[in-house]
C-alpha positions in Angstrom: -33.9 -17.5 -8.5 -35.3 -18.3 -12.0 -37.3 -14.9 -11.7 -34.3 -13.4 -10.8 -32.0 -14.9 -13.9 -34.3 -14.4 -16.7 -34.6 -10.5 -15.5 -31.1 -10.1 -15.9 -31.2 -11.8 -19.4 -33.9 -10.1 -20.7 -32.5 -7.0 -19.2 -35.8 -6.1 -17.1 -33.6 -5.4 -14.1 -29.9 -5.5 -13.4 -29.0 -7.6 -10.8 -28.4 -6.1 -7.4 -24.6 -6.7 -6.3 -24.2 -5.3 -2.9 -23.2 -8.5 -1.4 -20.3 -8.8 -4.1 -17.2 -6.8 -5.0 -17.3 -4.3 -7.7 -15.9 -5.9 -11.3 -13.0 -3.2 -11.4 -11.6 -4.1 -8.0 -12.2 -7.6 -8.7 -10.2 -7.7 -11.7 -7.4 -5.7 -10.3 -7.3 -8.4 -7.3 -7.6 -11.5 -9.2 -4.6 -10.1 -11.6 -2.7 -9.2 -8.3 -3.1 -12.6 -7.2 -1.6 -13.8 -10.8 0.9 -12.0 -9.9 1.9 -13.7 -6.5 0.9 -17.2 -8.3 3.1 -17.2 -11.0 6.0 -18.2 -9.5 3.7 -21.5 -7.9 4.3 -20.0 -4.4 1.8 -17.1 -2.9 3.4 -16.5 0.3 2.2 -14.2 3.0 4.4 -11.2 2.5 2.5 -11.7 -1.3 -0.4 -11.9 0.0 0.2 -9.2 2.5 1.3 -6.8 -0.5 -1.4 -7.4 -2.0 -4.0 -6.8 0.7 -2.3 -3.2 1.2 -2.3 -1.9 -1.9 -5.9 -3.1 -2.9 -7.0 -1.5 0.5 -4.3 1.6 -0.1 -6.1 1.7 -4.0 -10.2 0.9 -3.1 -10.3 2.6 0.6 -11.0 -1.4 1.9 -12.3 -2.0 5.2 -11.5 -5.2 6.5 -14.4 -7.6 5.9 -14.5 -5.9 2.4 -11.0 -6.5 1.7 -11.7 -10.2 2.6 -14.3 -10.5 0.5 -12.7 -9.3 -2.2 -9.8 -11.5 -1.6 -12.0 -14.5 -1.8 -13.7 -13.4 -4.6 -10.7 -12.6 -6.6 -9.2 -16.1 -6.0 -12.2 -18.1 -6.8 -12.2 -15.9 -10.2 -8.5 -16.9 -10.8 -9.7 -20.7 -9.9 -12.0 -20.7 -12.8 -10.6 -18.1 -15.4 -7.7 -19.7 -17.5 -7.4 -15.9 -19.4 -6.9 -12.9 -18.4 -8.6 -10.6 -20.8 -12.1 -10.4 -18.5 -9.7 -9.0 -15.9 -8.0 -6.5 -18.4 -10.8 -5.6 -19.9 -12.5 -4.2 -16.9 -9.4 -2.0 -16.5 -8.7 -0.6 -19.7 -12.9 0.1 -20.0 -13.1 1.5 -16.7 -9.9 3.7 -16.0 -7.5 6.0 -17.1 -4.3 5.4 -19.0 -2.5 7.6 -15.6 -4.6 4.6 -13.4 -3.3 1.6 -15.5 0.1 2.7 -15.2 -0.3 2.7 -11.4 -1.8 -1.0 -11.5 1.0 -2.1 -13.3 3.1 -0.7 -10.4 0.9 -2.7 -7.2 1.5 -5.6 -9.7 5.7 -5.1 -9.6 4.9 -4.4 -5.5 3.6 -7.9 -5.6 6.1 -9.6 -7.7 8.8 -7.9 -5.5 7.0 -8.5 -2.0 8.8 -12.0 -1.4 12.0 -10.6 -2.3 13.0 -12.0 -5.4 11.3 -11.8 -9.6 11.0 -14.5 -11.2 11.8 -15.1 -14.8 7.8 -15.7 -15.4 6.3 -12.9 -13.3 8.5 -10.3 -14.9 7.0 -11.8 -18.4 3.3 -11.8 -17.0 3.9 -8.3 -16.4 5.3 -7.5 -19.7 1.9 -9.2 -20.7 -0.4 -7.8 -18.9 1.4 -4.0 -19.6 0.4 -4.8 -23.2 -3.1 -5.7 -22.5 -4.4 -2.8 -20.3 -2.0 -0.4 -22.8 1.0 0.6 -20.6 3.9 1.4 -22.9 7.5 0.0 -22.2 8.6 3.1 -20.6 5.7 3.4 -18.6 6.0 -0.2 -17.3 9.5 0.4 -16.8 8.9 3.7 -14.4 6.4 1.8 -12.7 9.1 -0.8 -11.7 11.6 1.7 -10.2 8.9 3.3 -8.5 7.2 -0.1 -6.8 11.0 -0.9 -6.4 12.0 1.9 -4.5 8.9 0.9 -2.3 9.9 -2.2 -1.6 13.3 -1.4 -1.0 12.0 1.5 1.5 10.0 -0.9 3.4 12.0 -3.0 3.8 14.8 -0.5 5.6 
């Protein structure tokens, strides 16, 4: 273990992750589950919303949408910011991408049927963070609103 920690900090070897979740997918989870939190409750149609589009977004199979899942609420456990999370996404995708996160994030704040006053000004927040302009928030919101509203018919 020692061996394996001063590799990494000397930068002799980077550590082998195959047993965890790649940092992008993490950080789009763990601000997903923001999402559902904000409002204090993380229900299961959230948490249902969010397993969808993570496994819609990263091609998930099941085990490695659970351990993503678990992985991305311990991160939000211990983080109290969310700029390791945006910073992963404005690093490692495109503007187009962003946009879309933004939208599984209105998906989420819209999956137990109602916004609350703080998720809609998380998002607002996290729109400026990974560089999603007003308008572009806003079309992300009618489009994960006219998902919601056609899965719900």
């Amino acid at each position: 273990m020692i061996d394996r920690m001063l590799d990494f900090l000397t930068g002799r070897k980077t550590p082998a992750l195959t047993d965890q979740p790649d940092e992008l997918e993490l950080a789009v989870a763990a601000l997903l589950i923001e999402a559902a939190r904000m409002d204090d409750q993380f229900d299961a149609a959230e948490r249902a919303a969010i397993e969808r589009v993570l496994t819609e977004r990263f091609d998930l199979a099941p085990d490695a949408l659970h351990e993503l899942m678990h992985a991305a609420e311990a991160a939000v456990r211990q983080s109290t910011q969310f700029f390791p999370f945006t910073r992963q996404i404005v690093q490692r995708i495109s503007h187009e991408d962003r946009a879309h996160i933004l939208e599984m994030m209105w998906e989420v704040a819209y999956a137990d049927g109602v916004l609350d006053p703080q998720e809609d000004a998380l998002l607002r927040r996290i729109a400026g963070l990974i560089h999603v302009s007003d308008r572009e928030r806003g079309l992300a919101r009618q489009r994960a609103l006219e998902k919601v509203k056609s899965k719900g018919q």
